[in-house]
C-alpha positions as CSV (number, residue, x, y, z in Angstrom):
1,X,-8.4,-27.9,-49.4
2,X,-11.4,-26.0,-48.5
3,X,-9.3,-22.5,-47.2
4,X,-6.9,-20.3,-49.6
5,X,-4.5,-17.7,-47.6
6,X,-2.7,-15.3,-49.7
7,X,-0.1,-12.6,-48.4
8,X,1.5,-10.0,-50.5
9,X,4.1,-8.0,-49.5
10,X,7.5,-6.0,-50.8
11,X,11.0,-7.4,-49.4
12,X,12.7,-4.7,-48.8
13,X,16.5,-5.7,-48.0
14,X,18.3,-4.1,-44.9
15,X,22.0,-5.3,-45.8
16,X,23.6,-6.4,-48.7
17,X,21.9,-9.3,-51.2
18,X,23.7,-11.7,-53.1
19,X,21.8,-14.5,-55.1
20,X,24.0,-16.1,-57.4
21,X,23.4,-18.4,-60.7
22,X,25.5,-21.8,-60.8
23,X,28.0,-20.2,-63.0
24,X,29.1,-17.4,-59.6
25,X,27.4,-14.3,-61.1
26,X,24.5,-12.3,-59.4
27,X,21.1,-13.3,-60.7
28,X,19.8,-10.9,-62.5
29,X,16.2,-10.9,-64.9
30,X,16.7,-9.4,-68.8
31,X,16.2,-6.0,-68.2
32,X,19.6,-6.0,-65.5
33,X,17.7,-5.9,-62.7
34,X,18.1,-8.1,-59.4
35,X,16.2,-11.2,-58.8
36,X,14.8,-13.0,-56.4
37,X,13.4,-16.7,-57.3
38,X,10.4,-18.2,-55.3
39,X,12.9,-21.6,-54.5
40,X,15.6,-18.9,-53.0
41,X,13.3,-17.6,-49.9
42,X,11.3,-21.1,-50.0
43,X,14.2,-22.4,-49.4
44,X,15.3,-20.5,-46.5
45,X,11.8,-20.8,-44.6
46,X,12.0,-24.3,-45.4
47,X,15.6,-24.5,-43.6
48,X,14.5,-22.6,-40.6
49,X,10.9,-23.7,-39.8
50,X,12.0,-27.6,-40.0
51,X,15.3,-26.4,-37.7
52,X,12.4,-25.5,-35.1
53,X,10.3,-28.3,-35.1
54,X,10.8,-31.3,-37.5
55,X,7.0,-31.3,-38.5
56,X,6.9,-28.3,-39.6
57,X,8.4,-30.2,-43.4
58,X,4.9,-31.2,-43.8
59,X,3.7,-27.9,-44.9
60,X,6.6,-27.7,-47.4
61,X,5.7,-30.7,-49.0
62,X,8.1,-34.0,-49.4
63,X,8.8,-36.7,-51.7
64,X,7.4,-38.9,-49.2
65,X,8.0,-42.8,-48.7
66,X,7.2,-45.5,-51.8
67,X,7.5,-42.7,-54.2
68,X,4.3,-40.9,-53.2
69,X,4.4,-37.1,-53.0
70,X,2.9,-34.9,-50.7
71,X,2.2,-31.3,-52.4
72,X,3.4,-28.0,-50.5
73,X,1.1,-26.5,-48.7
74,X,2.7,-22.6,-49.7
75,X,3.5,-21.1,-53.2
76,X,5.9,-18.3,-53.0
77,X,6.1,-16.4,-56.4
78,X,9.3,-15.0,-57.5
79,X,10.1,-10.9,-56.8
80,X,11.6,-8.6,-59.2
81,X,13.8,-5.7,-58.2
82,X,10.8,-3.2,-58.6
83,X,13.3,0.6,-57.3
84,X,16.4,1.2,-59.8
85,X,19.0,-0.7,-57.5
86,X,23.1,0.5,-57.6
87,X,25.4,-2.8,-57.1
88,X,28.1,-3.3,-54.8
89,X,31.6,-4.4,-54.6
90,X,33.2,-5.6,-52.0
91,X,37.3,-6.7,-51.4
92,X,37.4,-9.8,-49.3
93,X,40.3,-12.5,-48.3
94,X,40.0,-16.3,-48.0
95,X,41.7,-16.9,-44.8
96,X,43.3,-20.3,-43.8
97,X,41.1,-21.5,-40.7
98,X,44.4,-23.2,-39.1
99,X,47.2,-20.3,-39.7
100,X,45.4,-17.5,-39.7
101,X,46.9,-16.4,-43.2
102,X,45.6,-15.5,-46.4
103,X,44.8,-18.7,-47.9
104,X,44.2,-17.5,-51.6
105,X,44.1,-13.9,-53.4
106,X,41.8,-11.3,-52.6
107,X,38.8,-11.4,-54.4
108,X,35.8,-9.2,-55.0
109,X,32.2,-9.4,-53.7
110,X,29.3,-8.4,-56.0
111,X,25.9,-7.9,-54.3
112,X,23.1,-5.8,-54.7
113,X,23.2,-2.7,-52.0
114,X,21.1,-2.7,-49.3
115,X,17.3,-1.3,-50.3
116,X,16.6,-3.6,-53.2
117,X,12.7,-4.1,-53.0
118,X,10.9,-6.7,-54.0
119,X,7.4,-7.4,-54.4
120,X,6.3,-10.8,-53.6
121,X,3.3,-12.8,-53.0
122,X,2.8,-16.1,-50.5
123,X,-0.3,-18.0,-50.7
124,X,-1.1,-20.9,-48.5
125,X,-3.9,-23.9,-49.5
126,X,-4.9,-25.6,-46.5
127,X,-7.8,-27.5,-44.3
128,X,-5.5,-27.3,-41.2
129,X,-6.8,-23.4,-39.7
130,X,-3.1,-24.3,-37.7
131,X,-1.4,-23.6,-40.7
132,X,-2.3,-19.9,-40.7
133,X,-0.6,-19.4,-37.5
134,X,2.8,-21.0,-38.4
135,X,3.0,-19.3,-41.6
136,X,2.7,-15.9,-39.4
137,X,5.0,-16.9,-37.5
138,X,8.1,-17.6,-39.9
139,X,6.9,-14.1,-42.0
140,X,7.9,-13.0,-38.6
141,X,10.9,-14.2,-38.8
142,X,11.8,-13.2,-42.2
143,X,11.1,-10.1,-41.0
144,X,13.3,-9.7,-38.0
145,X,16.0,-10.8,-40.2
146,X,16.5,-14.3,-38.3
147,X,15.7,-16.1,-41.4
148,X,18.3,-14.4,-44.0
149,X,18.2,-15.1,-47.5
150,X,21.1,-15.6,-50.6
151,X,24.5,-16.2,-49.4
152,X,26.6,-14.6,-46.6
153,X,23.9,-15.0,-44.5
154,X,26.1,-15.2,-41.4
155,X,28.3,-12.1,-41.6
156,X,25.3,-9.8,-42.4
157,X,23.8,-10.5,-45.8
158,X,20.1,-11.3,-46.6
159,X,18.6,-9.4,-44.2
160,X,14.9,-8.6,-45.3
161,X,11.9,-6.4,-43.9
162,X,8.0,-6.6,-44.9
163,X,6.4,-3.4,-45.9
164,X,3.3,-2.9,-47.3
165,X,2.1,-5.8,-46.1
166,X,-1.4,-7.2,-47.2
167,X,-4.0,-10.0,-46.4
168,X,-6.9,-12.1,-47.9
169,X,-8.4,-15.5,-47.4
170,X,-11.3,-17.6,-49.2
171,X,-12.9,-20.0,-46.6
172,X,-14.6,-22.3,-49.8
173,X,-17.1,-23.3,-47.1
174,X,-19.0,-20.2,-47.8
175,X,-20.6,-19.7,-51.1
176,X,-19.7,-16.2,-51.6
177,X,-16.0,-16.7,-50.3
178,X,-16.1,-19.2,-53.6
179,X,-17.4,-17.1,-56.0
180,X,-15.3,-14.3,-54.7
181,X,-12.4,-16.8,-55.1
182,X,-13.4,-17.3,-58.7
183,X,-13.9,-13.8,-59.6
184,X,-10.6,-12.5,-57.6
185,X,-13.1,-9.8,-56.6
186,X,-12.2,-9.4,-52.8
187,X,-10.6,-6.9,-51.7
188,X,-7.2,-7.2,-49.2
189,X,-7.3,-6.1,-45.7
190,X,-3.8,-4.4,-44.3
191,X,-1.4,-6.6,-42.6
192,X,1.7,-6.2,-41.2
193,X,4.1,-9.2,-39.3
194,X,2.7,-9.6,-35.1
195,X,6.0,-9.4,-33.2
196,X,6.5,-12.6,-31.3
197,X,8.7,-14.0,-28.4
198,X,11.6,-16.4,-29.3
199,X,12.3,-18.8,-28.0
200,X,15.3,-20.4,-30.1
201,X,17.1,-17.5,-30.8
202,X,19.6,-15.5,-28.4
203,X,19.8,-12.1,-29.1
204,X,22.6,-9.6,-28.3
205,X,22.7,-5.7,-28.4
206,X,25.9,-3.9,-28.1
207,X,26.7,-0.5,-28.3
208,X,30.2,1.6,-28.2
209,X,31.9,3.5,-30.1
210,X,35.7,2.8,-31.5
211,X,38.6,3.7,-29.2
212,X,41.1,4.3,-32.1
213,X,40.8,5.3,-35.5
214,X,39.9,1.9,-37.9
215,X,41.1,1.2,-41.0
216,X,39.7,-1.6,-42.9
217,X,40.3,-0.7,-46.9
218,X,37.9,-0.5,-49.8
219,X,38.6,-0.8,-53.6
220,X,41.5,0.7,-54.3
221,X,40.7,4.4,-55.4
222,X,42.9,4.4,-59.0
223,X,42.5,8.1,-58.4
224,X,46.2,10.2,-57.3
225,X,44.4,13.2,-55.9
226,X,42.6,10.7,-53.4
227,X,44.3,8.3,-50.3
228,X,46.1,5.1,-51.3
229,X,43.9,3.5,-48.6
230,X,40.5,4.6,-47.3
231,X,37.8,2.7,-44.8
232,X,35.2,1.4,-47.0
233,X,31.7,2.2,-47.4
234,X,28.5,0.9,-48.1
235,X,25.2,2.3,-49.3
236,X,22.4,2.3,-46.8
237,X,19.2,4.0,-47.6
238,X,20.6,5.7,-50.6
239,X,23.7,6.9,-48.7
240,X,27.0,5.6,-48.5
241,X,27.7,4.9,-44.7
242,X,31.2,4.3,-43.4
243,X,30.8,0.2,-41.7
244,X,32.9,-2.5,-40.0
245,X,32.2,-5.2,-42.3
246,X,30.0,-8.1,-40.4
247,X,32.5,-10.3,-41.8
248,X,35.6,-8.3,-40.1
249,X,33.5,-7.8,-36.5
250,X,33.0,-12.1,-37.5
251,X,36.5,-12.8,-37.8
252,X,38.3,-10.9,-34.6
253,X,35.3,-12.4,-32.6
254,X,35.7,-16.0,-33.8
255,X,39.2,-15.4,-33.3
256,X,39.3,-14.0,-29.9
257,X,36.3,-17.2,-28.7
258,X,39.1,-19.6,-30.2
259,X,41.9,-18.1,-27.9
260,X,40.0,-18.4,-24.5
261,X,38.6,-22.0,-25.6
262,X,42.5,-22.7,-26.1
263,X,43.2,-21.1,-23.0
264,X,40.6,-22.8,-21.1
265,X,41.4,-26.4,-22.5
266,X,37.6,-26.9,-23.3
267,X,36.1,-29.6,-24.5
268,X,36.9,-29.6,-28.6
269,X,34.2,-28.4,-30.8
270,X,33.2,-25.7,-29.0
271,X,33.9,-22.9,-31.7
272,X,32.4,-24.8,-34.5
273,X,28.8,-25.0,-32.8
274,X,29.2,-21.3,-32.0
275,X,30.1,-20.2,-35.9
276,X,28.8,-23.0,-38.1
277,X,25.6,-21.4,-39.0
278,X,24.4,-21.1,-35.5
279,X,25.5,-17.4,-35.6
280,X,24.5,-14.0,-37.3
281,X,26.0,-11.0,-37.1
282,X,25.1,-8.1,-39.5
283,X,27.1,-4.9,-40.7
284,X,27.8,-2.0,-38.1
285,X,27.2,1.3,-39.4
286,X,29.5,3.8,-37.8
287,X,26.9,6.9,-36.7
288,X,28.6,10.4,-36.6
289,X,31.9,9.3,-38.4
290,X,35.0,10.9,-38.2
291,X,37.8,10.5,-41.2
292,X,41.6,11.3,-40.9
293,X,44.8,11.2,-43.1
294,X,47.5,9.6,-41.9
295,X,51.3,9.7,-43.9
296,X,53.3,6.6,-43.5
297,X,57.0,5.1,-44.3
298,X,55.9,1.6,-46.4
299,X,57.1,-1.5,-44.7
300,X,59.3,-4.3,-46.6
301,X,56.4,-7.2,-45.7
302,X,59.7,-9.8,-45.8
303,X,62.6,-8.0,-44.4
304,X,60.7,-5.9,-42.1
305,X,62.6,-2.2,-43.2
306,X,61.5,0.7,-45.0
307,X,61.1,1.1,-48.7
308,X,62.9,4.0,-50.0
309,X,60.5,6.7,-51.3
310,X,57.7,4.6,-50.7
311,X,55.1,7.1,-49.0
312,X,52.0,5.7,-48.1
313,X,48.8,8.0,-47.7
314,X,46.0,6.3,-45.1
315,X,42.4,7.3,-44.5
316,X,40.9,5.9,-41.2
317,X,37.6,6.7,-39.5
318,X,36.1,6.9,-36.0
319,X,32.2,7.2,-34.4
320,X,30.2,5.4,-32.5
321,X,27.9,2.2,-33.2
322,X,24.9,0.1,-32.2
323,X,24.4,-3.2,-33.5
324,X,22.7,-7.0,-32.8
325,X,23.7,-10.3,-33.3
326,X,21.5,-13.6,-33.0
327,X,23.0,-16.7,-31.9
328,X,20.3,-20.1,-32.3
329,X,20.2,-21.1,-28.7
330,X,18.2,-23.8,-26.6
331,X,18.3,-23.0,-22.3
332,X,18.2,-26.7,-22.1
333,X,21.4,-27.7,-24.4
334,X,24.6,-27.4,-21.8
335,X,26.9,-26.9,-25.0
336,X,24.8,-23.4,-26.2
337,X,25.1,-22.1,-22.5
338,X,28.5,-23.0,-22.4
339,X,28.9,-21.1,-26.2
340,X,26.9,-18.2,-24.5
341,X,29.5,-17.7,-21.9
342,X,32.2,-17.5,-24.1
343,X,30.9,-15.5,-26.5
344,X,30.3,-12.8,-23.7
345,X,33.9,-13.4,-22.6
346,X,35.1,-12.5,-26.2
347,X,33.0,-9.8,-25.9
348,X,34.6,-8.4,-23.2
349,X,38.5,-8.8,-24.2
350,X,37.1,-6.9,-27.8
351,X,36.2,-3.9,-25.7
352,X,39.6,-4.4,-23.4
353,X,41.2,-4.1,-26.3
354,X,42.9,-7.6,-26.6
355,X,41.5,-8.1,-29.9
356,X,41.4,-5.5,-32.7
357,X,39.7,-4.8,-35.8
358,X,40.7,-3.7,-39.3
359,X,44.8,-3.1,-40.0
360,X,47.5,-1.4,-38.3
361,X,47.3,-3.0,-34.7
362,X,50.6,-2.9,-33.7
363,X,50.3,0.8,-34.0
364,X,47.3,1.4,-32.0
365,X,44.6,1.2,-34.5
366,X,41.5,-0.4,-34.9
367,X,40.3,-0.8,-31.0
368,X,36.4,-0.9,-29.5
369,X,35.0,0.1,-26.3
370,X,31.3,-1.2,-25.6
371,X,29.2,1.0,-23.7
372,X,26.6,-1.2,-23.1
373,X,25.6,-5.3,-24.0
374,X,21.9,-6.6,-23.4
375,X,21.3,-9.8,-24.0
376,X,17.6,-11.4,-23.9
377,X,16.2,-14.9,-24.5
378,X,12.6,-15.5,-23.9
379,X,12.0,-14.5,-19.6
380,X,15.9,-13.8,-19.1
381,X,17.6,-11.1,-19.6
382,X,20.8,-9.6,-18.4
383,X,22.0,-6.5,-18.8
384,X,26.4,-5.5,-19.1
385,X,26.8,-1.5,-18.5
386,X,30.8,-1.1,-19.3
387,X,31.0,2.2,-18.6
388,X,29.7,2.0,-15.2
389,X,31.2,-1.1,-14.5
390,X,28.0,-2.7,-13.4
391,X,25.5,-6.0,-14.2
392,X,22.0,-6.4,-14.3
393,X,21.0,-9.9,-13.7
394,X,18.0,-10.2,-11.5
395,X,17.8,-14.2,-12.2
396,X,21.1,-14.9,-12.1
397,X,21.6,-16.4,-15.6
398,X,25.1,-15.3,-15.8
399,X,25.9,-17.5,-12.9
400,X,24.0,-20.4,-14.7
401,X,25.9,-20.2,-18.1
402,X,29.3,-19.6,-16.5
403,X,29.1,-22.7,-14.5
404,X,27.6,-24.7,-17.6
405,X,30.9,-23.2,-19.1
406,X,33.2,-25.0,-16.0
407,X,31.7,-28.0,-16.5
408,X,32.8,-28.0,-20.4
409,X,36.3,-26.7,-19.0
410,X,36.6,-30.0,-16.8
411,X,35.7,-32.4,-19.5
412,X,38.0,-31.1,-21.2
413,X,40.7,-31.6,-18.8
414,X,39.7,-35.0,-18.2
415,X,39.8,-36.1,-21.6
């Protein structure tokens, strides 16, 4: 080891956290605040770097063959909530993958609201100067969220930014360097994450705005003066933002991709390489949000009638959105352009209307329209303007994945 890297930084996280213990319950410190162990965001970088290249382990350190270790190359420190952070709780369902029904009770979701921060330090021992360069480039990554950490990470959760970013390195080859080293006596430099192009990741940018007003309850309010149901909310910056849950906007979509592969009689398997980790989706925050009350008969859930005297009092909300999703994608692998395609096809039927959000779709509620999908990987891009009714795709890379898509479509039919 003749060069010492050290980056330290503050995690700040953009969407709900949850880091559990093995018992279930959040992981908190002894004073009740949030915490974030070194092995929980090791662990993550770890998963991701090696998912790029299978090299990349080395730096990580292994067990190695014959029972001789190879040290890590990095040392991430734990972070301690260091900002007075509210918690949050969340309703959520299991649903039954095959009938679409609640497979067990509703349950709640603890998680520390999004602008937990968290200072942190990474410090790399190496004699490879090549080493540098990768460890910049999965900060990046943390950074754009595409490495996520804690559970959930799919349907929004774990999504980090680096702020106050700073650098130092001891190169032992010169003598001042070492004493420096010795004597911690030199000073940081400034540093913040160098945006690079991926080249694994598909990203999509959607925006729209909801057709019909959505209703996808909270807690319950155990207050009479307020509605029996109301959309629910999540903090954001210190406010409490009206959302479509990541893991609602997951569900419709995973459900609408697993009607046009039915459909299209596509090869099998199709829908679990799309949503078995390969996706990420994050919270949309509704921007300019609209509420209404709405005064309904209760319906029997078994017989189908009325319940006498049984009023019900609804909330639902309206506004407009912007939002991203990252799908891990390879321009070589025939399967991921084939997932590509349908995913843009699902797209489309969500703002068509053929798949809803949220409750009360048999009476009109819970509908998107997209204004506008861009969606980028590496050279390509293509550009979907709804509202015009118009397609930007100067290299034709629609084209290419829906014919990637036929071929999976005539597999199918000949197996």
């Amino acid at each position: 080891m003749n060069q010492v890297h050290e980056w330290s930084f503050v995690l700040v996280s953009k969407s709900p956290l949850r880091i559990g213990t093995d018992d279930g319950d959040l992981l908190l410190d002894d004073n009740g605040r949030p915490f974030l162990p070194g092995t929980s965001w090791a662990g993550a970088c770890r998963a991701y770097m090696t998912s790029i290249k299978e090299s990349y382990q080395a730096m990580f350190g292994s067990q190695g063959t014959g029972g001789i270790q190879q040290a890590s190359r990095l040392i991430f420190s734990d972070g301690v909530c260091v900002t007075p952070q509210p918690f949050e709780v969340r309703p959520r369902v299991h649903l039954d993958r095959a009938t679409k029904t609640v497979h067990r009770a509703k349950f709640e979701q603890m998680t520390v609201a999004a602008g937990a921060r968290f200072k942190v330090k990474l410090t790399l021992r190496t004699n490879d100067n090549s080493d540098k360069e990768l460890v910049e480039i999965m900060l990046d990554a943390l950074h754009r969220g595409i490495i996520r950490l804690g559970a959930y990470k799919s349907t929004g959760g774990g999504k980090v930014e680096i702020v106050d970013g700073q650098y130092i390195c001891y190169d032992f080859g010169n003598r001042e360097d070492l004493e420096a080293y010795v004597e911690q006596s030199k000073a940081y430099e400034p540093w913040s994450p160098k945006p690079r192009a991926w080249f694994d990741v598909l990203n999509l940018e959607i925006s729209g705005k909801l057709a019909s007003p959505l209703l996808i309850a909270g807690q319950y309010p155990h207050d009479s003066s307020k509605p029996d149901r109301s959309p629910i909310q999540s903090s954001y910056d210190g406010e409490l933002r009206y959302i479509i849950p990541a893991t609602s906007f997951k569900g419709s979509l995973r459900h609408q991709v697993a009607r046009i592969i039915r459909s299209l009689s596509a090869v099998p398997g199709l829908e679990e390489h799309i949503f078995d980790g390969r996706i990420a989706l994050e919270d949309i925050v509704l921007e300019e949000p609209k509420t209404k009350i709405y005064h309904r008969v209760a319906i029997h859930p078994i017989k189908g009638g009325y319940k006498d005297g049984a009023l019900v009092e609804e909330e639902t909300v309206s506004g407009h959105f912007a939002t991203s999703l990252y799908l891990q994608y390879d321009d070589r692998s025939e399967k991921d352009r084939a997932a590509a395609a349908v995913l843009l096809f699902a797209l489309r039927d969500l703002s068509a209307g053929r798949q809803t959000l949220g409750s009360g779709h048999g009476i009109g509620r819970g509908e998107l329209r997209l204004s506008e999908l861009k969606m980028s990987y590496a050279d390509k891009s293509v550009t979907i303007d709804f509202e015009k009714r118009c397609v930007h795709d100067p290299g034709n890379w629609l084209t290419e994945l829906q014919e990637a898509l036929d071929r999976f479509v005539k597999e199918g039919e000949a197996g």
